[in-house]
N, C-alpha and C positions, 0 to 999 in steps of 0.2 A: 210633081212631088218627088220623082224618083230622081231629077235631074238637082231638087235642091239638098236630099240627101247626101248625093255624090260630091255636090259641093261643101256642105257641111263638115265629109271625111275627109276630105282633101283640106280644107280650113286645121283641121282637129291634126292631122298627121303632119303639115307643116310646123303648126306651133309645138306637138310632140320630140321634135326633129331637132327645131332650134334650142329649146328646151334642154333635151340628151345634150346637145353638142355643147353649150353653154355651160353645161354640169362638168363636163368632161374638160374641157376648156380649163375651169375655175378650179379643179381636182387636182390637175398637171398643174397649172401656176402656186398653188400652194406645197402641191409637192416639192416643188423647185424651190421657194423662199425655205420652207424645211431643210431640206437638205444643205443648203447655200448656208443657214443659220449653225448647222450643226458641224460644218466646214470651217466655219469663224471658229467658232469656240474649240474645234479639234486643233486647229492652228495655234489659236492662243492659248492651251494646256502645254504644246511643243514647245513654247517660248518662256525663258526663265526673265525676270524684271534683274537689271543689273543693282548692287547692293546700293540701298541708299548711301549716300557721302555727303553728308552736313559740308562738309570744304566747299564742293561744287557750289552749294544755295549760299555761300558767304561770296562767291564770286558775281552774283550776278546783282543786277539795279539795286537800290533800295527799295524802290516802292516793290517792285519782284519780289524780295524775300518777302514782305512786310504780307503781299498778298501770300505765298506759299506758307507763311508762318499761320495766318489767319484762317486758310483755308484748311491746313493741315498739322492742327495744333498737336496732335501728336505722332506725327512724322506721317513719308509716304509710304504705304502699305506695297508691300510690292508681294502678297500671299494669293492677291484676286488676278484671275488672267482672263475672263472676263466677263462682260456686261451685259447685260438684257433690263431697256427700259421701254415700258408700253406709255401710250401718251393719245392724247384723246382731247380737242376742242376744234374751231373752224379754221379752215383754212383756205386760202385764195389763191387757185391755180392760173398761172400764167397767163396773161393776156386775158384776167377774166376780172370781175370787180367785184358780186358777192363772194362773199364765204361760205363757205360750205362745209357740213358737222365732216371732221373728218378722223377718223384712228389710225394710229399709226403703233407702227413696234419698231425698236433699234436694238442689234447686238453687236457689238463691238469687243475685237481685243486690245488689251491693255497695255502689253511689251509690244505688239507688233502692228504695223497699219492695214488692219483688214476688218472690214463691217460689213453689215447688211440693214438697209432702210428700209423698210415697207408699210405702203399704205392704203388704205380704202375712203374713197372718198367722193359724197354723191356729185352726181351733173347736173340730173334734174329727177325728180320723182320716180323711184324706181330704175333707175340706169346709174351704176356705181360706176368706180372705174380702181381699179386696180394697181399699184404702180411700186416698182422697188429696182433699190440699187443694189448692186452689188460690188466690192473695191477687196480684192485678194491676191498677192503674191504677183502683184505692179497690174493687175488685170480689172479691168471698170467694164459694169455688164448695166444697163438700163432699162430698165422694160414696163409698157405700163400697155392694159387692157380694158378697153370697155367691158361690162358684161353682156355686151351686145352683139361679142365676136370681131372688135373692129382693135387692132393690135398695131402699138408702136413700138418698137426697137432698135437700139442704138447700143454697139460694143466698142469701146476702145482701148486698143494693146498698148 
């Protein structure tokens, strides 16, 4: 009895363990998408949109204006610097053939090329996986997490 106890605590203080570590884990990665988001949008406040010039859009294709005209029937706003869009249905990761429910967020600036992607999206029943880009001041940061503690990472300058 006293040997199945011992096992029992020893069961119980593992999965407490992984558990902590897992939280902490998932605490710091969202830290990081935070702060990375709040980086975009500090960047893109610094950056002013150069003045619209109707001359420019009479220079380029026809069908070009025809879409810029359509899209932007009255002119390009250059007052927003930048963007946050959250977005939400399946999705199929690499080398895999269902889809999977997945959420995602994007913030982007609008004068300058820097954003941040991120997403949650299950594997299988109860195992997420984590994963976000990041692209600022020529700098590409990749990173994507089980919540199982199993981590991939990929940076290029």
């Amino acid at each position: 009895m006293k040997t199945l106890k011992n096992a029992l605590l020893a069961l119980l203080s593992i999965l407490a363990t992984v558990i902590a570590i897992t939280g902490i884990a998932a605490y710091f990665t969202e830290s990081d998408i935070d702060q990375n988001c709040q980086r975009i949008v500090s960047l893109a406040q610094k950056t002013r949109a150069p003045p619209f010039d109707t001359a420019q859009i009479a220079l380029l294709p026809q069908p070009v204006q025809r879409f810029v005209q359509f899209t932007f029937p009255n002119g390009i706003r250059t007052d927003i610097a930048a963007v946050e869009i959250d977005m939400k249905g399946l999705f199929r990761r690499p080398k895999t053939e269902p889809f999977n429910h997945t959420t995602a967020h994007q913030t982007f600036a609008v004068h300058v090329p820097a954003l941040v992607f991120d997403a949650l999206t299950s594997i299988i029943p109860l195992i997420w996986a984590r994963a976000y880009d990041v692209y600022a001041q020529g700098d590409m940061k990749m990173k994507a997490k089980e919540r199982w503690l199993k981590k991939f990472e990929q940076s290029d300058k």
